[in-house]
C-alpha positions in Angstrom: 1.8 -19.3 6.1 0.3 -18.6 2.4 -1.2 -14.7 2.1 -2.8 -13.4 -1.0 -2.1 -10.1 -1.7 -4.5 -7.4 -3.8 -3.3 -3.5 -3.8 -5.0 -0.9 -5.3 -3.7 2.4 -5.6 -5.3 5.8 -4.0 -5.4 9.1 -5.8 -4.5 12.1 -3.5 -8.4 13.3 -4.8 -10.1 10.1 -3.0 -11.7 11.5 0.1 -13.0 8.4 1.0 -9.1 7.3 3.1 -8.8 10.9 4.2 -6.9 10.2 7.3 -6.7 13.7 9.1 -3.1 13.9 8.3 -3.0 14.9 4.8 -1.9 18.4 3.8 -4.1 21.3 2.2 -2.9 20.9 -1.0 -4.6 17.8 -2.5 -2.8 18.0 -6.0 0.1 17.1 -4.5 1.0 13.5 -5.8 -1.3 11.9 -8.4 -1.1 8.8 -5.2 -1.5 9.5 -2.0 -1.2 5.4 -0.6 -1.8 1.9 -1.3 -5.4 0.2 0.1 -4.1 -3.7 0.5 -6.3 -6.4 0.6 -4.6 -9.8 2.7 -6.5 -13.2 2.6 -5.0 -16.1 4.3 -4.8 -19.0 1.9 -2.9 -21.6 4.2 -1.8 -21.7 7.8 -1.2 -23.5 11.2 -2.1 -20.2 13.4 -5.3 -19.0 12.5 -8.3 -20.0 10.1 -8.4 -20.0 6.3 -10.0 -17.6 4.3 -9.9 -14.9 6.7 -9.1 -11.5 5.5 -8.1 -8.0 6.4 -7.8 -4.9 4.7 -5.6 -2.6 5.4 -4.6 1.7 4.2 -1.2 2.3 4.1 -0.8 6.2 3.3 2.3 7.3 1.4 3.5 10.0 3.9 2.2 8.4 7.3 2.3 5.1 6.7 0.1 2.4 8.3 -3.0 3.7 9.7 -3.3 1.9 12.8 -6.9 0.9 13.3 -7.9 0.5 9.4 -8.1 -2.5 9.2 -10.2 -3.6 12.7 -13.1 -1.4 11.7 -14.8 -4.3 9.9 -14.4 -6.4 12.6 -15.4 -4.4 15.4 -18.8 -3.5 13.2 -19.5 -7.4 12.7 -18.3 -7.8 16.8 -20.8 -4.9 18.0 -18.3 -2.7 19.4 -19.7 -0.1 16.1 -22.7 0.7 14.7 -22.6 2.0 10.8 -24.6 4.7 10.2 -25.0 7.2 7.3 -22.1 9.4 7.5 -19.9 7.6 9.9 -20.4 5.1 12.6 -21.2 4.9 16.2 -19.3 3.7 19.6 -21.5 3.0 22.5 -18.5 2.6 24.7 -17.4 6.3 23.2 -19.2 9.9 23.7 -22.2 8.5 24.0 -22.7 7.1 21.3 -22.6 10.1 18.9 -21.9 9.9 15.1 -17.9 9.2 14.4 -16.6 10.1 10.6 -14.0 7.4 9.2 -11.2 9.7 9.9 -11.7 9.9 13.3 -12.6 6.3 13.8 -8.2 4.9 12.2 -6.8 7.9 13.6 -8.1 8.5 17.3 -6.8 6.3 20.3 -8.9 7.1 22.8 -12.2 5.4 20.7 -10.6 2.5 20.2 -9.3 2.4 24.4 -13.0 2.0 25.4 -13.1 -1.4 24.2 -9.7 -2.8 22.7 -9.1 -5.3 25.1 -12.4 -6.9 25.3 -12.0 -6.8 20.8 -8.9 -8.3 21.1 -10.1 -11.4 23.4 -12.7 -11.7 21.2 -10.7 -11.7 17.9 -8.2 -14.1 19.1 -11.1 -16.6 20.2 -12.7 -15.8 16.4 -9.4 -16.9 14.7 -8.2 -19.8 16.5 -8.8 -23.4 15.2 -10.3 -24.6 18.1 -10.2 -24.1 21.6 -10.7 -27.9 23.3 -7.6 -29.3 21.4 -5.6 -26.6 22.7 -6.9 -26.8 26.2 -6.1 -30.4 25.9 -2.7 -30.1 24.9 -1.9 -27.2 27.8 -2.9 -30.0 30.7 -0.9 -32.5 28.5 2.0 -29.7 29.0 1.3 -29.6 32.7 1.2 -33.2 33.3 4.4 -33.7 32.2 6.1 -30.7 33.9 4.6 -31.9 37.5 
């Protein structure tokens, strides 16, 4: 598997990747974390040329649903809307900031298996070959 890699540094000052997390004092560290950028450039498990982006703060480390908020928008599962975003599936569809969208499990409950599903079926090569080669599998174990 071939990745491409681009990191650009956040400034503590950026409120754009506020995660919820970060202390009062903003002039704490001139960084505050690393925003990484990962595009697949060769591989035998999923697609080419897909990519993910992902915030990786300096004191809590990987925020866990970063990087699945552009493909839940392009999926359905959120809205973008000035300000934040919406979740039908969550509080009825009222206006969700950034923060709480990475940082809150119980947004991402209402529909996580469903995305998941989904996004495996989105990245795989192609599903006849590999419903041909399970019944090949099970031909030869009867």
């Amino acid at each position: 598997m071939q990745l491409q890699c681009e990191k650009l540094l956040v400034k503590s000052t950026d409120t754009e990747f506020m995660t919820g997390l970060e202390s009062d004092n903003a002039d704490v560290g001139f960084f505050k974390g690393n925003r990484m950028r990962f595009f697949v450039v060769k591989n035998r498990v999923c697609k080419p040329a897909y990519q993910a982006t992902v915030y990786i703060d300096f004191n809590t480390g990987i925020a866990k649903y970063d990087g699945l908020v552009e493909d839940a928008v392009k999926m359905g599962y959120l809205s973008e809307v000035r300000g934040g975003y919406t979740c039908p599936t969550y509080n009825q569809g009222k206006r969700i900031t950034y923060r709480e969208l990475i940082s809150k499990d119980d947004i991402w409950n209402t529909f996580l298996e469903d995305f998941n599903t989904k996004s495996k079926e989105m990245m795989e090569y192609s599903n006849s070959t590999t419903l041909a080669l399970d019944e090949i599998e099970k031909d030869i174990e009867e």
